[in-house]
C-alpha positions in Angstrom: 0.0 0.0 0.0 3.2 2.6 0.1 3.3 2.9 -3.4 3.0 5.5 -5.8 -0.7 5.9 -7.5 0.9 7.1 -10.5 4.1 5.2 -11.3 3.9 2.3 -8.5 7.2 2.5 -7.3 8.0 2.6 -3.3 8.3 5.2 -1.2 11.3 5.6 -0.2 13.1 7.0 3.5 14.6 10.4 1.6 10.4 11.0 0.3 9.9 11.3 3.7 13.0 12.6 4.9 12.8 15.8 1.9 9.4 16.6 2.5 8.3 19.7 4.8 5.1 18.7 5.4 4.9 14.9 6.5 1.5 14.8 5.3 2.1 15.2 1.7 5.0 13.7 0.2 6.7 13.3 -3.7 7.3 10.1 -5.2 11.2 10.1 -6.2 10.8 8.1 -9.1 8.0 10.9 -10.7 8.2 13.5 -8.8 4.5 13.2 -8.3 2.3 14.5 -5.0 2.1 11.8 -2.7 -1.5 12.5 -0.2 -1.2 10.7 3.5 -4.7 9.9 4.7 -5.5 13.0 7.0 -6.5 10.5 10.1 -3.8 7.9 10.2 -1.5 10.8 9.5 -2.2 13.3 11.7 -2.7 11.1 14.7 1.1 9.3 13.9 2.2 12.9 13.1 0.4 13.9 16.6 2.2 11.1 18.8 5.6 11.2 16.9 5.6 15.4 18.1 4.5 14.6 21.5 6.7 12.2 22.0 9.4 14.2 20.8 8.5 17.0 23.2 8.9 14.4 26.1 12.3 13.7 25.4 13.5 17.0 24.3 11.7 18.9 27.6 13.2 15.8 29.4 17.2 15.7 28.2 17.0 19.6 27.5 20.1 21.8 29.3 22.3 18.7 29.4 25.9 19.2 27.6 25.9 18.8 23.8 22.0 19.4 24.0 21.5 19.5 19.9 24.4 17.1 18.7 23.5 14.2 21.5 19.8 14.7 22.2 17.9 16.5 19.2 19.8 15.7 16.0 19.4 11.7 17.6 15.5 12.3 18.0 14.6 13.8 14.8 16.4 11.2 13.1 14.6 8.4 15.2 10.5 10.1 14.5 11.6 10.2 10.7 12.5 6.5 10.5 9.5 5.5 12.9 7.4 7.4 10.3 8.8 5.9 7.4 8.5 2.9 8.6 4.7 3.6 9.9 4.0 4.2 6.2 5.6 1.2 4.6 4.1 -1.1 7.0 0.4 0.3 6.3 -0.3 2.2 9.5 -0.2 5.1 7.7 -2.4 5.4 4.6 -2.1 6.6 1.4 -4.5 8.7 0.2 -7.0 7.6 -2.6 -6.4 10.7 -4.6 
């Protein structure tokens, strides 16, 4: 179900990892929109931020703050998002 609608090909961890807005992504093979299902979406999108607010409000004043704590943490929600999406809990929009 983590295909492209218009040329079938994967989405693939740098789709994600280029896009601003993790609810619409571009298919790297055509360069075509890519729609996430607003629910499934927003509610992993939800949790993923939350989550990351936890650990950042958590770790935050300790020594090497942004190389140890945040760079670690956004890399960590952006694979747990990919993968999300290729297992299916995220959906692909329709459109």
């Amino acid at each position: 179900m983590s295909k492209c609608s218009k040329c079938e090909a994967d989405i693939t961890f740098m789709s994600v990892l280029n896009s601003p807005n993790p609810l619409r992504l571009k298919c790297s093979n055509c360069k075509e929109s890519i729609k996430i299902h607003t629910v499934t979406g927003g509610i992993a999108v939800a949790i993923i931020f939350a989550l990351i607010g936890i650990v950042l409000y958590a770790f935050y004043g300790i020594e090497g703050f942004w190389l140890k704590v945040v760079l670690p943490v956004i890399l960590v929600s952006e694979v747990g998002y990919f993968l999300l999406i290729k297992l299916g809990v995220v959906k692909i929009s329709s459109n």
